[in-house]
KEKE-3310 file (N, C-alpha, C; in steps of 0.2 Angstrom, whole numbers, plus 5000, padded with zeros to 4 digits):
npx = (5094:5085:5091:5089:5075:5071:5078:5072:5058:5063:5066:5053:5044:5051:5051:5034:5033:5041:5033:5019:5022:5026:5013:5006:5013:5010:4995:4999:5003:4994:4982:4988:4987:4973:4960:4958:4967:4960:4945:4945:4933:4925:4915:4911:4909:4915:4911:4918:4913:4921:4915:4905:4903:4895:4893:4893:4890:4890:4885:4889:4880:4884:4882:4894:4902:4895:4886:4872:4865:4867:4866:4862:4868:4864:4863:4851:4849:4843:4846:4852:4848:4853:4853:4856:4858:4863:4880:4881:4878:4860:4851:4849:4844:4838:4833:4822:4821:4808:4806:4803:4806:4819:4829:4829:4840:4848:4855:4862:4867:4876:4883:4893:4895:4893:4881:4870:4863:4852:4843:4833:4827:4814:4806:4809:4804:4810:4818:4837:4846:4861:4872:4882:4896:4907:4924:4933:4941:4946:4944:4928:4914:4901:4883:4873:4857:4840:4825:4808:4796:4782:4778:4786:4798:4815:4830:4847:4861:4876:4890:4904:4921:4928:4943:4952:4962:4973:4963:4956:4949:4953:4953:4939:4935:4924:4909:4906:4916:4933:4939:4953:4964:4973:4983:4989:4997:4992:4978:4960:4947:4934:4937:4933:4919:4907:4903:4905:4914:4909:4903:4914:4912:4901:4902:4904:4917:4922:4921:4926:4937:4952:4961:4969:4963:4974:4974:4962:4958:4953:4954:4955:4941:4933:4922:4926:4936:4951:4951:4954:4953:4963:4967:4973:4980:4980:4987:4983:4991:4988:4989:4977:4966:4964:4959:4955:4957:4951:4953:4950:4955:4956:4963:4976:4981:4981:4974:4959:4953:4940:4933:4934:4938:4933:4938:4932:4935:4928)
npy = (5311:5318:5332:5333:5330:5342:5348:5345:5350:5366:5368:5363:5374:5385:5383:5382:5397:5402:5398:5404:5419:5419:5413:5426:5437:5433:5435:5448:5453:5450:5459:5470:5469:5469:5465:5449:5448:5441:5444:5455:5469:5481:5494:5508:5519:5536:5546:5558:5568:5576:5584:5590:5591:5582:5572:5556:5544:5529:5515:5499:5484:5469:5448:5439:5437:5440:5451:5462:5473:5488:5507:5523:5540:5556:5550:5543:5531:5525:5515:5497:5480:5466:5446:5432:5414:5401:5403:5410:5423:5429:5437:5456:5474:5488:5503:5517:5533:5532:5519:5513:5501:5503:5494:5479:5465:5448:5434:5421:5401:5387:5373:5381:5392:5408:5410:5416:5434:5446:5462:5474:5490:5497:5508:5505:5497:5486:5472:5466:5454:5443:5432:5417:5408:5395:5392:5390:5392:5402:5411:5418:5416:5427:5434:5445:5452:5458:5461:5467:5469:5471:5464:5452:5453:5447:5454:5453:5461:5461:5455:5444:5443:5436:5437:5430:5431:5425:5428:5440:5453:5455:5458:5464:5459:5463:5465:5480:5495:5487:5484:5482:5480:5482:5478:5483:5475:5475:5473:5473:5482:5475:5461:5452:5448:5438:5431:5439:5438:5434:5445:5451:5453:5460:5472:5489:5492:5482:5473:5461:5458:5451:5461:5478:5489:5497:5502:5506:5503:5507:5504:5515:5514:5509:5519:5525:5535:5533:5529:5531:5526:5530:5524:5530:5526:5526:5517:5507:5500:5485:5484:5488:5499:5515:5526:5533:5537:5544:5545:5553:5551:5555:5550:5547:5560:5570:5564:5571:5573:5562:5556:5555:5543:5538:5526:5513:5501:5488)
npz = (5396:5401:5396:5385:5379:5383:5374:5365:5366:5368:5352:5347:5351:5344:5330:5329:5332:5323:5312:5316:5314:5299:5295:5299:5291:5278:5281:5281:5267:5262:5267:5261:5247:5248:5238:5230:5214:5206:5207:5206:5203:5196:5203:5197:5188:5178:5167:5157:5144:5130:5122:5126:5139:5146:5160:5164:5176:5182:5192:5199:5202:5210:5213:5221:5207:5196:5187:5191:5187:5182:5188:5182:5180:5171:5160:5144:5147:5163:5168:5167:5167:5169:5164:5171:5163:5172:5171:5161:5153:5146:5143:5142:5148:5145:5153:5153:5163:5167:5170:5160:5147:5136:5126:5120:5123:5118:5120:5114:5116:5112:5116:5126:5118:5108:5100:5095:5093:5097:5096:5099:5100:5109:5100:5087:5072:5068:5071:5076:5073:5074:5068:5075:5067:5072:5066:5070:5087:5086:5076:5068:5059:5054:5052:5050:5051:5047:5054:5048:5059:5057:5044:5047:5037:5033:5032:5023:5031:5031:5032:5038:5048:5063:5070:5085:5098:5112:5118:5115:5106:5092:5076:5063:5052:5037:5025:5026:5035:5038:5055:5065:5081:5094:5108:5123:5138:5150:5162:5158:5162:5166:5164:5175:5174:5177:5164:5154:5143:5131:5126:5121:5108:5103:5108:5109:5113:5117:5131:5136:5134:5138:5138:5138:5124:5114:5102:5087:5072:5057:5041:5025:5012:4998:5000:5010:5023:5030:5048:5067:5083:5099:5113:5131:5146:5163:5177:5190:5204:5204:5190:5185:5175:5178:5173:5159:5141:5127:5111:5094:5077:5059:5045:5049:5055:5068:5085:5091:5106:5115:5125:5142:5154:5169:5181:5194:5208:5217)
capx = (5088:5080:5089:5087:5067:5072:5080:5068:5054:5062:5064:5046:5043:5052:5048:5029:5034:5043:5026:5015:5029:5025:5005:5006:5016:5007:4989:5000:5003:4986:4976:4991:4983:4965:4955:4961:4965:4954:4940:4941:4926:4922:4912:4908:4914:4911:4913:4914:4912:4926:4913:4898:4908:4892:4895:4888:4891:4887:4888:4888:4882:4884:4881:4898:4905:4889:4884:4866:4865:4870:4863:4866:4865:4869:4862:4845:4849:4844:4844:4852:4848:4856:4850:4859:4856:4872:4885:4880:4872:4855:4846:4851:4840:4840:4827:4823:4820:4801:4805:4801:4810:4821:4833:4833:4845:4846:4859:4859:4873:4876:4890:4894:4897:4888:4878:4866:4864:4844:4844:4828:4823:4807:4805:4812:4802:4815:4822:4842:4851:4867:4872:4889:4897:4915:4927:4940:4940:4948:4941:4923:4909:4895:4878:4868:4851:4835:4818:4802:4791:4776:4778:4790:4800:4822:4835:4853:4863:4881:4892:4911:4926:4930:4950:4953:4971:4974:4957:4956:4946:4958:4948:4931:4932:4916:4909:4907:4924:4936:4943:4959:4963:4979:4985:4992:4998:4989:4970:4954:4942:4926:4939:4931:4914:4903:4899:4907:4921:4905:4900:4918:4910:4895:4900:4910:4924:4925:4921:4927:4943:4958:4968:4965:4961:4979:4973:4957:4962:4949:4956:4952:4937:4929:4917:4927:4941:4954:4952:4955:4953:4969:4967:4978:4976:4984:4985:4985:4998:4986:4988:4969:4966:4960:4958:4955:4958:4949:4954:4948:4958:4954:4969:4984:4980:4983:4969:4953:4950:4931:4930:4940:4933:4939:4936:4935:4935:4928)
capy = (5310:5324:5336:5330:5332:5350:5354:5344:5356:5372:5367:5363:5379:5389:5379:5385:5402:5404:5396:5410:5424:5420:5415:5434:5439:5432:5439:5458:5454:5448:5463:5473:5467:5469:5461:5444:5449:5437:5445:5462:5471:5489:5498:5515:5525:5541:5546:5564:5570:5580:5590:5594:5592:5579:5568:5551:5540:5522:5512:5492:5479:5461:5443:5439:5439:5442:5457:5461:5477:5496:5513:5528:5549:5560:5547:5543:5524:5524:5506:5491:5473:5457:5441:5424:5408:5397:5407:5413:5429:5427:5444:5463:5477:5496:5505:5524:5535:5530:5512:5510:5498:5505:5492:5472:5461:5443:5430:5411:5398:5382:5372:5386:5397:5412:5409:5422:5439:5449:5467:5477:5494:5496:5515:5504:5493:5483:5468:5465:5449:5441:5424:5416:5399:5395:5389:5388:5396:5412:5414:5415:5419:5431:5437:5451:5455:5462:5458:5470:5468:5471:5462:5448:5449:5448:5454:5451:5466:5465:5447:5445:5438:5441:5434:5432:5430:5425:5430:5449:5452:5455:5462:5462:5458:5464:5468:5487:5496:5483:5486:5482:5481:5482:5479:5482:5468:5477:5471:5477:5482:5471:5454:5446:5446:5431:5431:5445:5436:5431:5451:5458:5452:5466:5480:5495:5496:5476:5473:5455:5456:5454:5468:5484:5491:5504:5508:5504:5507:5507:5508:5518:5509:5512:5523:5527:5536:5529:5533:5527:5528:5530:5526:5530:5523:5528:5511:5505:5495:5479:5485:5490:5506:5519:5531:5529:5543:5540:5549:5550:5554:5554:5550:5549:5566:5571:5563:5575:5570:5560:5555:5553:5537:5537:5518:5512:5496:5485)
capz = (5393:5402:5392:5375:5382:5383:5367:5358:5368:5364:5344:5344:5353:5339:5324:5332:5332:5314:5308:5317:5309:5293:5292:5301:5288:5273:5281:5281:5261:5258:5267:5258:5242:5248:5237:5226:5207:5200:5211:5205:5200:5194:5206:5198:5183:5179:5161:5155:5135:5131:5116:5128:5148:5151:5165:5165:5183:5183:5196:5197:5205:5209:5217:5217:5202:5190:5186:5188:5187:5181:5188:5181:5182:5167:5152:5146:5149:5169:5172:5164:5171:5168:5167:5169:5165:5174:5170:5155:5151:5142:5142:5143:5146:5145:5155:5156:5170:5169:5172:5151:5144:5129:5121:5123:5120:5120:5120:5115:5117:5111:5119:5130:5113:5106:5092:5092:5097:5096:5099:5100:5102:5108:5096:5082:5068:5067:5076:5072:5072:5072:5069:5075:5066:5072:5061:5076:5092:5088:5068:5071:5055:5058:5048:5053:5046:5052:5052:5051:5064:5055:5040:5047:5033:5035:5024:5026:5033:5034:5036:5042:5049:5069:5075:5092:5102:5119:5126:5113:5099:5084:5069:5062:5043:5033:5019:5026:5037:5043:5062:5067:5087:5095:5115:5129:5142:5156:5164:5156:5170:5166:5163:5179:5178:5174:5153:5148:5139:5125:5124:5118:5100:5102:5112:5105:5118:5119:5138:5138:5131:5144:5140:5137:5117:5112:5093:5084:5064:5052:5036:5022:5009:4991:5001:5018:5024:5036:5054:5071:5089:5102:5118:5135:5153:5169:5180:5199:5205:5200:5180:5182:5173:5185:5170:5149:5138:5120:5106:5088:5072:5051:5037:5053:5059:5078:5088:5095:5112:5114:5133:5149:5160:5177:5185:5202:5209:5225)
cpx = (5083:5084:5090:5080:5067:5073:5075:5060:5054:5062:5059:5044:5044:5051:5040:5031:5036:5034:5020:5017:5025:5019:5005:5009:5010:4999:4990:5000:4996:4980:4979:4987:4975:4961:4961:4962:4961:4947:4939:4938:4924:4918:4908:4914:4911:4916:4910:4917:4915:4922:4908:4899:4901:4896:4890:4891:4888:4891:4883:4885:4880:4881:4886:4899:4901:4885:4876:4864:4867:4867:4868:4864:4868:4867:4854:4843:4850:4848:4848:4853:4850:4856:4855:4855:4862:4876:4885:4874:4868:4849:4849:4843:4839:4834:4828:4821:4815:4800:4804:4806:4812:4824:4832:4836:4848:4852:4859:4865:4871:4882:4894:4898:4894:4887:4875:4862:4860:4848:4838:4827:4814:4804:4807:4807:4805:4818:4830:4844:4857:4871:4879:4890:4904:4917:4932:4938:4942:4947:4933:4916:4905:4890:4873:4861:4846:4828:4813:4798:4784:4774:4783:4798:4810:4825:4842:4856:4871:4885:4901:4915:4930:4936:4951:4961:4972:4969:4956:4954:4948:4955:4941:4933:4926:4917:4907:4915:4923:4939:4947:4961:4971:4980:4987:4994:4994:4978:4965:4950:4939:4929:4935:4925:4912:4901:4901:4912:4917:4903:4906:4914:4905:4899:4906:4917:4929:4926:4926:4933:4946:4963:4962:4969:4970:4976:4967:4958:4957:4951:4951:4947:4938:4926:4919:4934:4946:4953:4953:4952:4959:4965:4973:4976:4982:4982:4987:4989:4997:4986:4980:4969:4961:4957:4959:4954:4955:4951:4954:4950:4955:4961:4975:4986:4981:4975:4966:4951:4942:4931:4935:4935:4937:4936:4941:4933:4933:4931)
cpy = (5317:5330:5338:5331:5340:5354:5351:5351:5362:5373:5368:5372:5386:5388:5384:5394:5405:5405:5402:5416:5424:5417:5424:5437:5439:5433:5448:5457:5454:5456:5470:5475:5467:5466:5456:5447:5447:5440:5452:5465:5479:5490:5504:5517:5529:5544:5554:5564:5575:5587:5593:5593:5588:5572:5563:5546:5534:5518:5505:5488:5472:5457:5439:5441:5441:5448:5459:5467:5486:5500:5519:5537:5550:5556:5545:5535:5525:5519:5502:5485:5468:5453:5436:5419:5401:5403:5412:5419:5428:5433:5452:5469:5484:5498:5513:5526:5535:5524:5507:5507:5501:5500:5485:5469:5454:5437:5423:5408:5391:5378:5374:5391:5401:5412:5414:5425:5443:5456:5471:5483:5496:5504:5513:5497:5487:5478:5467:5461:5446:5434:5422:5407:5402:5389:5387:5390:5401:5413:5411:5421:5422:5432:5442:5453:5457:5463:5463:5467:5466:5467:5455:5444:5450:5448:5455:5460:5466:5456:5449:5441:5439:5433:5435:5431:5431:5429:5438:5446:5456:5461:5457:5465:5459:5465:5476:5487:5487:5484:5480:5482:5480:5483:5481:5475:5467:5473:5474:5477:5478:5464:5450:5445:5442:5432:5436:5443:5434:5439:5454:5457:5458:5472:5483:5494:5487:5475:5468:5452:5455:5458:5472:5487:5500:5509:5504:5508:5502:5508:5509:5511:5512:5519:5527:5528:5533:5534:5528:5530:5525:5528:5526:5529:5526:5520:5512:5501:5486:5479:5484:5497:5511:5524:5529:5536:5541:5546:5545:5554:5551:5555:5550:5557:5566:5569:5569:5569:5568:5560:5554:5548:5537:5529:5517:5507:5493:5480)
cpz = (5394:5398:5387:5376:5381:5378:5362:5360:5364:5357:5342:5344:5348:5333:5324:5328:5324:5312:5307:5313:5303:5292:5293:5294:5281:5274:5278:5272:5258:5261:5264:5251:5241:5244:5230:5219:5203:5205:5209:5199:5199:5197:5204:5193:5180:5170:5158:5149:5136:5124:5123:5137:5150:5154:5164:5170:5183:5187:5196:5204:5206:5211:5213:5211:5193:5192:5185:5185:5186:5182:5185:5181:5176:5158:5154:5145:5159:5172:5168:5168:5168:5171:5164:5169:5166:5172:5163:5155:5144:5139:5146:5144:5149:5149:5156:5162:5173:5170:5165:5150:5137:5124:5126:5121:5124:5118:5119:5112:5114:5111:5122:5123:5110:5101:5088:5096:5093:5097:5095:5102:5103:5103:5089:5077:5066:5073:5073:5075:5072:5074:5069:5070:5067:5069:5068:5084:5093:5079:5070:5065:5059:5051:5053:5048:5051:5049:5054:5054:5062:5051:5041:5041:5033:5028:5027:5025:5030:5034:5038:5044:5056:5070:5082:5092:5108:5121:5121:5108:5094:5079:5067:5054:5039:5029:5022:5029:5042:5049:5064:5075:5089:5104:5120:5133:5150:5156:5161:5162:5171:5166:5168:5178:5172:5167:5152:5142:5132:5123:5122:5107:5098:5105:5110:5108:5119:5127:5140:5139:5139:5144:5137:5129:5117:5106:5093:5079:5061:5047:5029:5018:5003:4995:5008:5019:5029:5043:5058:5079:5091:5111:5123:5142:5156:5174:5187:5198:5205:5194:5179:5180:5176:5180:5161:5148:5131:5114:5097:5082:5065:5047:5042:5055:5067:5081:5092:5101:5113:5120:5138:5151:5164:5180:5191:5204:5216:5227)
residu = (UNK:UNK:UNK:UNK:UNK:UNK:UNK:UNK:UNK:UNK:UNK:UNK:UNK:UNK:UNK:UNK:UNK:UNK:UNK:UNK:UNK:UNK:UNK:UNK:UNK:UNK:UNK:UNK:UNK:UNK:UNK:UNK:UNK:UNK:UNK:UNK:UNK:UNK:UNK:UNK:UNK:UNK:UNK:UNK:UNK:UNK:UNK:UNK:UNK:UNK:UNK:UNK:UNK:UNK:UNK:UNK:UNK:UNK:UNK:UNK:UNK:UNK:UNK:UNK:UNK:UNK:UNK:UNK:UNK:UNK:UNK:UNK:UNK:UNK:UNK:UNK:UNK:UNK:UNK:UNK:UNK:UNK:UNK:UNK:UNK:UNK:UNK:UNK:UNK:UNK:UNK:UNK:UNK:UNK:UNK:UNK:UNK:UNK:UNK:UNK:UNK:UNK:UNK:UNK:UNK:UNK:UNK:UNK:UNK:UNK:UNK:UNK:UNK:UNK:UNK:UNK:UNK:UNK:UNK:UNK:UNK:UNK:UNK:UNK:UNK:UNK:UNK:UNK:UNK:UNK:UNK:UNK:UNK:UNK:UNK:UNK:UNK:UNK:UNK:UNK:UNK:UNK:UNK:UNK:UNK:UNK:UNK:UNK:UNK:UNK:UNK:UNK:UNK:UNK:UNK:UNK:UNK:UNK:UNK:UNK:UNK:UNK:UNK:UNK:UNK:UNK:UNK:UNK:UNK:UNK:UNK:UNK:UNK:UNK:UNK:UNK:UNK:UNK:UNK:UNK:UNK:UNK:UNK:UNK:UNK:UNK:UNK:UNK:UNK:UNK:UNK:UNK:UNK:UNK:UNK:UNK:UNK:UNK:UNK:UNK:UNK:UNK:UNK:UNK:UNK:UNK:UNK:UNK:UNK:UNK:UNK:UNK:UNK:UNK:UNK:UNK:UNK:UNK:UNK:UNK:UNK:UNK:UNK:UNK:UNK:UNK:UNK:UNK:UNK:UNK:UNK:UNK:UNK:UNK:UNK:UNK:UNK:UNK:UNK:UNK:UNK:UNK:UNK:UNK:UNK:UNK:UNK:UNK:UNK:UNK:UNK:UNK:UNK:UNK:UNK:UNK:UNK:UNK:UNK:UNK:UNK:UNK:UNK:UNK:UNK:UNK)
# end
């Protein structure tokens, strides 16, 4: 009996031991990893013009994973601040280097889905609009118009057809050019933070997507020749892209280089 007491002792004893081994082991993977991939967040990107060598460095930042704020050197956007309300971004805003307010922009949801999306220069007579109706959740109507200030009166701009797929925004169908978008399988920078996933529908580069934009093909119109944007990433060993090359071509011509982005991460 007593040394049946003894082998059961040292079993515990090693059992014990394995266990410690591998929490120890699985902290060395985790601080291997440093920060969780669903956690990571853009810190600072520094973006030079490949026509005129300006640099422009913007740097972010957050509470957790909401993004409130962008400062920047080298553009005449210093400032931009964002505001939530829940998870949801509800208002954008540009400020120059005198604290003026340049550009607003205004966000409004229904169902947790964006409906419609303001945008304001303050040096401009004009307010512009854009109204979402979805047919589905990855075909999603738009109308864009825009209302004098002075005279309140609105006239339609522009309407359309945006596709989505698996979280990326596809093509934008209009009555002007139509664009075309094309993937990778790798991480887009900005995928984590709170309400971006509603902003790839406005912003040129598509922040929201979760991958990262290969081609963008414009093709030819009645009134517009075919062009496109290329781009090219160098990635970290999380498939976040440390580096974006953009390049822009007219009728299938050899792309001219437009900008390098270098991105960096906390």
């Amino acid at each position: 009996m007593k040394k049946l007491n003894l082998l059961l002792l040292f079993l515990s004893f090693v059992l014990l031991s394995c266990s410690k081994n591998e929490l120890m082991n699985n902290d060395s993977i985790n601080n291997d990893s440093k920060v969780p991939q669903e956690h990571v967040l853009v810190s600072k990107t520094i973006e030079t013009d490949a026509y005129t060598s300006n640099i422009i460095t913007s740097n972010y930042s957050y509470e957790g994973n909401k993004l409130i704020s962008i400062t920047r050197t080298g553009s005449n956007i210093s400032k931009t601040l964002y505001t939530y309300t829940d998870d949801l971004i509800t208002k954008v805003e540009d400020f120059d280097s005198n604290e003026q307010v340049l550009t607003t922009r205004t966000y409004s949801y229904n169902n947790g889905k964006l409906v419609k999306y303001t945008w304001h220069n303050t040096n401009n007579t004009y307010i512009y609009e854009t109204d979402y109706t979805y047919i589905s959740n990855e075909t999603i109507n738009y109308t864009k118009s825009r209302t004098e200030i002075s005279t309140n009166s609105t006239g339609a701009m522009k309407t359309g057809t945006i596709n989505m797929l698996n979280g990326n925004f596809m093509s934008d169908v209009s009555t002007h050019t139509p664009a075309y978008y094309e993937y990778d399988s790798k991480k887009q920078p900005f995928r984590n933070i709170t309400g971006f996933n509603f902003l790839m529908f406005i912003t040129t580069n598509k922040s929201g997507n979760q991958n990262n934009a290969t081609t963008i093909n414009f093709p030819a119109t009645e009134t517009t020749i075919a062009t496109n944007k290329t781009y090219n990433y160098i990635y970290n060993s999380n498939d976040y892209p440390t580096e974006e090359k953009i390049y822009y071509s007219q009728n299938n011509q050899s792309g001219d280089l437009l900008s390098t982005i270098q991105y960096f991460y906390q």
